[in-house]
N, C-alpha and C positions, 0 to 999 in steps of 0.2 A: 459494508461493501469494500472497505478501503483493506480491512483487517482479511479479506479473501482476492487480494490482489489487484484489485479494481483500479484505475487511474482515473483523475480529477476531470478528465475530458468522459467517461462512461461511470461515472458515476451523476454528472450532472445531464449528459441524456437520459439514463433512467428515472429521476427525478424532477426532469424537466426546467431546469435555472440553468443557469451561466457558469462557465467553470470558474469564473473570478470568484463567484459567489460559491461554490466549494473551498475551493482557497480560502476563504475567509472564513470559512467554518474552520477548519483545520489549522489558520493559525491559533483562533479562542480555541483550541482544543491543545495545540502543545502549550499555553500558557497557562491552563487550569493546570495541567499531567506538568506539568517542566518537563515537555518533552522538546527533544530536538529533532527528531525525523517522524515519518508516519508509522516507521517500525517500533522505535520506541514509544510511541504514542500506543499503538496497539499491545506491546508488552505491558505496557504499567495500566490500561485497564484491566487487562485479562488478571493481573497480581491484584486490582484491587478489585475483580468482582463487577466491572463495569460491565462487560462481555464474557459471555459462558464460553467455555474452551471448544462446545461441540456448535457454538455458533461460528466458529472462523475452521476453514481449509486454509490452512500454511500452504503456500507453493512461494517461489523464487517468482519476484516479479519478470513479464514478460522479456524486458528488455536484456533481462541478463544471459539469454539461452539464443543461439543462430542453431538454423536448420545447416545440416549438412543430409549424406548419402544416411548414413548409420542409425539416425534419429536425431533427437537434440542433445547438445552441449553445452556445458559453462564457456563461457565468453573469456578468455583472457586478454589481460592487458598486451597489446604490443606495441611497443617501443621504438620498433624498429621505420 
């Protein structure tokens, strides 16, 4: 779920537990993988065969994209 975009709050509604209790999956999962984020956690199964490539849709998690007029866009940093 997590490897198709899904956050720890709708992955443990579908599942029916506590999002703490995702969280703690997901930490014992970067620490078997040495992974550090949930992206690299999903890369280094997909490299070892943990997950089939046509089990996961890639997209940009939700948070990185705002609606405007045009469609959606990359979010940039601003500074200002």
């Amino acid at each position: 779920m997590s490897a198709n975009g899904y956050s720890s709050r709708e992955i443990a509604e579908q599942l029916v537990m506590s999002p703490h209790t995702v969280n703690d999956y997901w930490r014992e999962i970067y620490r078997r993988l040495g992974a550090k984020n949930r992206e690299n956690a999903v890369a280094m199964a997909l490299v070892r065969g943990l997950i089939r490539p046509d089990e996961v849709t890639l997209r940009a998690p939700r948070w990185q994209y705002e609606s405007n007029r045009t469609g959606l866009t990359a979010r940039r940093n601003r500074t200002s």
